[in-house]
N, C-alpha and C positions, 0 to 999 in steps of 0.2 A: 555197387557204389557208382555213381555220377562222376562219369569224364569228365574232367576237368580240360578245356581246351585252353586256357592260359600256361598249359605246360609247355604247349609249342614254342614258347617266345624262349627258355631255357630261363624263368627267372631264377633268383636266387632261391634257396628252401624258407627261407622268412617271408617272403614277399606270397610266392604260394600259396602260405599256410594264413597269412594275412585273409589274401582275396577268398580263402573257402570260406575263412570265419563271416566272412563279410557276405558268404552265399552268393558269390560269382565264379559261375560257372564257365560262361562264353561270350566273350568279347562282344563287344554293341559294333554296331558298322563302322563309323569313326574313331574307336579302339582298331578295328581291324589297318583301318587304313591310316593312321598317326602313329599307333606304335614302333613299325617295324622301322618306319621314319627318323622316328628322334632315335632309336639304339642306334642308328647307322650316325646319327649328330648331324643330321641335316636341319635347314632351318624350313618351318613349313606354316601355311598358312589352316586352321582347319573353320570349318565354315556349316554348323549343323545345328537344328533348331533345339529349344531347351527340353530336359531329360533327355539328351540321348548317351548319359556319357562321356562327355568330351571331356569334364574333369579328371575322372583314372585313365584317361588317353596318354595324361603328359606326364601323373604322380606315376604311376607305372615306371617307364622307362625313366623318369627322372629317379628314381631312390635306385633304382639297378643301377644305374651309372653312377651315384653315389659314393664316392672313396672314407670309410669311417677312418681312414687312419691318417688323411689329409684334415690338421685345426683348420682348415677356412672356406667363406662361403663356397658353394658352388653352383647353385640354383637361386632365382631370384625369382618369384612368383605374384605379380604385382593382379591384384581386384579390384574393381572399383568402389563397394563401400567395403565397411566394415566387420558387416554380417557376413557376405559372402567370402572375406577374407578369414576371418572365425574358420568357415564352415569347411573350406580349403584346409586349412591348418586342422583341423578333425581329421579329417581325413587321412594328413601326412603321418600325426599320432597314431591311429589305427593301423596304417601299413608296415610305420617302421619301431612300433612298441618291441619286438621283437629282435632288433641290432644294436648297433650304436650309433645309428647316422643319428645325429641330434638337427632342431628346426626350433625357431624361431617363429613366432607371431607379432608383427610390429601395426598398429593401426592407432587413429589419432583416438582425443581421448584419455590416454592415460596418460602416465606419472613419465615423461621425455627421461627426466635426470635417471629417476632407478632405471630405466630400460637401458640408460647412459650407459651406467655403472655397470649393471649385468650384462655387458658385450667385453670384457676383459678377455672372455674364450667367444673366439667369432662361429656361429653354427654353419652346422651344414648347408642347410636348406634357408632360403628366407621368406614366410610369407606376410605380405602386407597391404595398405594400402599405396598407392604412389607418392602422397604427402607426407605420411613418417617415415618411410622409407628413404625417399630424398633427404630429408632432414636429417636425419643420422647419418647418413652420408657425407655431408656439409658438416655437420659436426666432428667426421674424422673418427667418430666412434662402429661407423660399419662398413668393413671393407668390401665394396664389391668386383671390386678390379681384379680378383679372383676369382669370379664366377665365369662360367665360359654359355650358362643356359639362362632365358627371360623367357619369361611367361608372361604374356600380356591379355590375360579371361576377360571376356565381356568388353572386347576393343573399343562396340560400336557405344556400349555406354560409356563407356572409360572417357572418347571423345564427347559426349554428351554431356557430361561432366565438367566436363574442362579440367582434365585430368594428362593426357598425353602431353603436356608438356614439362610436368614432374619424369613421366616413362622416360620423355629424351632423355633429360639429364641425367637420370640414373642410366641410360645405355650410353650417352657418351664418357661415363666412368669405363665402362667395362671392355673386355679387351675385344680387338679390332674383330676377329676370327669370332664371333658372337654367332651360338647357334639360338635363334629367336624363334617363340612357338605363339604364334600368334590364335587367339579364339572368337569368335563372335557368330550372333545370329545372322547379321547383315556385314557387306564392305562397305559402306557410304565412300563415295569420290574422295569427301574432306581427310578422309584417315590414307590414301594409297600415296600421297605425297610422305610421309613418316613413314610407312613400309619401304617403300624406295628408297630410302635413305638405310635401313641396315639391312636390309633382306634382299642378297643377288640370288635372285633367280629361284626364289624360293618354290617349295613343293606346297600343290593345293590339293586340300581334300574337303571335297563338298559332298555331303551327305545328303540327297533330295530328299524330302521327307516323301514318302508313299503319297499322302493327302495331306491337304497343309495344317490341316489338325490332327491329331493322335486319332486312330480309329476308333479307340475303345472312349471317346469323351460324345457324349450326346449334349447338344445344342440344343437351347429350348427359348423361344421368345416369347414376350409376356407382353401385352399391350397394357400401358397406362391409364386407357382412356379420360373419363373426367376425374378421377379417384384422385387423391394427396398421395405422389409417389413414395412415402416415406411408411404410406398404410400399407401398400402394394408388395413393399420389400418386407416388412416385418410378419404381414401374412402369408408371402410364402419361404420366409424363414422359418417361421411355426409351424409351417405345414411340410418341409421337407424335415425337419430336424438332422442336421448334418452331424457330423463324426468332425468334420470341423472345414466351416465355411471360410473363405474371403469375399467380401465384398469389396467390388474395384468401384474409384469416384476418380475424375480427373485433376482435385486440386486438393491440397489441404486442409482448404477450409471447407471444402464441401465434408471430407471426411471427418471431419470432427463435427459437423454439424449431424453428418447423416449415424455416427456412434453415438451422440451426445440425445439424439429423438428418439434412437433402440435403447437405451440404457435407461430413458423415462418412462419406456413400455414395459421396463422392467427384465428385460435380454443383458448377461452378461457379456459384456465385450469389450475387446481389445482393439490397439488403433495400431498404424505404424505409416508415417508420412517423415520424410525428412526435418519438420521441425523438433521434433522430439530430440533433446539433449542427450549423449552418448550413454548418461546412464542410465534413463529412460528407456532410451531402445535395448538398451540391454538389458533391464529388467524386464522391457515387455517381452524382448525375443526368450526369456526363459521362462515366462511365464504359460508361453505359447506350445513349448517344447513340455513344460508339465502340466499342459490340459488344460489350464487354468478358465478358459476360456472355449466355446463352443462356435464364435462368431470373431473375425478379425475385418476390420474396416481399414482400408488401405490403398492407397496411391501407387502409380506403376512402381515405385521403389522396390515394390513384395513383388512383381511380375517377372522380375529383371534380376534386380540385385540382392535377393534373401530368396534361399531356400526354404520352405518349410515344411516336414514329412507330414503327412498324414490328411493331407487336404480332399476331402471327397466332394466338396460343390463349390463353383464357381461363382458368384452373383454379379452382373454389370451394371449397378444402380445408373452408371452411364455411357457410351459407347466412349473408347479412347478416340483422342482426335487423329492420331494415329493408329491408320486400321491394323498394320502389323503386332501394334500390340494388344490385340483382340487374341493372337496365338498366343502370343507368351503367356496371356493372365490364364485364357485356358490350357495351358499348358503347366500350369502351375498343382493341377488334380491330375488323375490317369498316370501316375507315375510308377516306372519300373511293373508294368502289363496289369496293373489296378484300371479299376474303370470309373468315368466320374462324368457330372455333368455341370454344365457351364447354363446357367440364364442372362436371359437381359431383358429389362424394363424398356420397352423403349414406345417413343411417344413417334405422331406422324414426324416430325424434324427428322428424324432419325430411320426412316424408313429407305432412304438412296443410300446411307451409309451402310445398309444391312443387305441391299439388293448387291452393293460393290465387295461384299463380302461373301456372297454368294456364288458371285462370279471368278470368285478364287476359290473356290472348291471348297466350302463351309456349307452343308446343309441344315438350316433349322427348321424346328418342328414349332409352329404359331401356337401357343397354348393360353387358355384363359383361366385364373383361379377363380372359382363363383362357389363361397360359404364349405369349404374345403371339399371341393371337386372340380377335379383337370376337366373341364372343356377343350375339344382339338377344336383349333379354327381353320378357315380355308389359309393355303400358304400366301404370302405377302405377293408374290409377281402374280398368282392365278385370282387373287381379287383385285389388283390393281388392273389387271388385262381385262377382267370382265365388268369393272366399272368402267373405263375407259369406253369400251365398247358399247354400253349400254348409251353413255353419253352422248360418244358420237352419233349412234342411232336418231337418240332423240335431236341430237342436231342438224340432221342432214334432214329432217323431216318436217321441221322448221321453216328450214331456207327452200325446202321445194314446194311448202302451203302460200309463204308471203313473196308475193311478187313485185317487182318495182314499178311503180304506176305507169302509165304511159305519158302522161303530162307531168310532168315532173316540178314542183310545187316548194319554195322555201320546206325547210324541216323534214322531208318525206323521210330523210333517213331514218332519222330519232321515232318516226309512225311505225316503219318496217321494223326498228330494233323493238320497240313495245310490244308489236303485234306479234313478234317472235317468242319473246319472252316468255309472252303471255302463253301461247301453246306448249312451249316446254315445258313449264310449270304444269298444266292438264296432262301432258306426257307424264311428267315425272311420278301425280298422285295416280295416274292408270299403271304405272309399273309398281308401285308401292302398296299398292292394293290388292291387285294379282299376286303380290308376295305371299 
């Protein structure tokens, strides 16, 4: 039988027998280094790029510290949408089916009054977004001044959001000696003024990723050239046929635009952008969860803030304007030691934002689709180096043919730059030729 190495920690036998159901075996890196943390009740910042785990880092030691025989809060677990608050509260069900701590899910959306009504017995755990949360709060119907733990997942979206100012207020309910578990990909400047304020001296744990994308995701770029990007994505949609795709676009309306041109091609598929109404995203997100669908078109909201199992291919109908979330979208396949690959369409505009992407340790492979066969192209820096070069050649060959007269005559300039031209241009059909 398989060592189980979460025996070290001394959990409870519920908690245990949870994690084997769950087929965890051995704590992720940021498991290693968060857990021993919060049982000790320190407050700690953890800081590790998406799938590593940093979820069962805090559920962990939070349900073991858990009193089931204490009626009122004592964990407060704030996400910033609603899916990923969902998928948090899955997760508490799954660990603590088992005992009696009971948990809550509060997110906007629903029905405020029965969620009212139904806090008569206040739960154990609470997870939510920060706007129902607060709001029941204010309402006097959810005591958190009780709780001694906050969880604040996904900081750097949270503040992206415009969401951390619900977090304050629900931390300034809560009592002074607050042990606070802070998570994100990134610190941005804008969030350590709010840390400063309830976190003395708090512990960090920073997980460097090996490479800054998962090893096991293969990178693959696609040139647009004169083609209708919209042909480009849906032929090699068709030609990878995924176990189940996302395609990332930067705006909503490009997303619905670029589902609405796949669904006339006859491609069933699913969307998910922030405009969609609570009960929308919630039929799509379980639409998604029962297969329903083989292609999801979507906005960084799915890179970040929705989990979804079972994603084998990435597609980037466009680079994010932020290159960090070129990780997280590929980051969203290659989950828990699966392997997966990430494309991107991309047109010359997009060519420095791929080289800056390189230079952060991303290597892609130039690939062309022609009538359903991979073409490898030369890589992006080794033909930009050797057109450049070529260029210069014929330029430098130019300027040592055409010489400046020795009388020098109104206009000679505008003669010299023609007669330049002119040779570059016989340069250029003698190298095109030779080809």
């Amino acid at each position: 039988m398989k060592k189980n190495l979460f025996l070290e920690y001394d959990f409870q036998p519920f908690i245990i027998g949870a994690i084997e159901e769950l087929g965890f075996y051995e704590p992720t890196e940021i498991q290693k280094k968060m857990i021993p943390l919060i049982l000790k009740g320190q407050s700690a910042i953890g800081q590790s790029q998406t799938g590593t785990g940093k979820t069962h880092s805090y559920l962990l030691p939070i349900i073991e510290k858990a009193d089931a025989s204490a009626e009122q809060v004592q964990a407060v677990i704030t996400a910033p949408t609603r899916e990923l608050a969902q998928q948090i509260y899955t997760e508490v069900l799954k660990l603590t089916k088992n005992s009696e701590i009971t948990s809550r899910c509060f997110i906007g959306g629903t029905d405020k009054q029965r969620t009212i009504e139904k806090l008569k017995t206040q739960p154990h755990i609470v997870v939510g977004t920060p706007g129902r949360i607060n709001d029941l709060v204010k309402e006097q119907a959810l005591f958190v001044h009780t709780a001694s733990m906050l969880v604040i997942d996904e900081a750097d979206l949270m503040l992206d959001m415009g969401f951390i100012e619900d977090v304050d207020q629900i931390a300034a309910k809560m009592p002074e000696k607050l042990q606070m578990l802070v998570f994100s990909a990134t610190i941005p400047e804008k969030l350590k003024p709010f840390l400063k304020k309830y976190m003395e001296n708090p512990q960090y744990a920073h997980v460097e990723p090996e490479r800054i994308s998962a090893k096991n995701i293969e990178h693959i770029i696609i040139p647009k050239k004169s083609r209708d990007k919209v042909n480009v994505l849906y032929d090699l949609l068709v030609e990878i046929n995924p176990y189940l795709g996302i395609v990332f676009t930067n705006t909503k309306s490009n997303a619905d635009e670029v589902a609405n041109a796949l669904i006339m091609k006859g491609l069933k598929v699913g969307r998910i952008h922030g405009d969609l109404s609570p009960r929308e995203r919630k039929k799509m997100m379980k639409q998604v969860r029962n297969l329903d669908y083989q292609y999801i078109v979507a906005t960084d909201l799915a890179a970040r803030g929705i989990d979804i199992e079972g994603v084998s291919h990435i597609i980037n109908f466009e680079l994010p304007q932020d290159l960090d979330f070129y990780v997280h979208r590929s980051g969203r396949t290659a989950r828990a030691g699966n392997s997966g690959i990430a494309y991107t369409i991309y047109e010359p505009s997009d060519e420095d934002a791929l080289n800056r992407l390189e230079k952060m340790g991303i290597s892609f492979k130039n690939m062309e689709l022609k009538k359903g066969e991979w073409i490898e192209l030369p890589a992006l820096n080794k033909r930009k180096s050797r057109q450049k070069t070529g260029a210069d050649e014929i330029d430098v060959k130019a300027k040592s043919l055409v010489r400046k007269p020795k009388n020098v005559k109104p206009g000679y300039k505008k003669k010299m730059k023609y007669k330049m031209e002119q040779i570059k241009k016989k340069e250029r059909r003698k190298k095109n030729r030779s080809k």
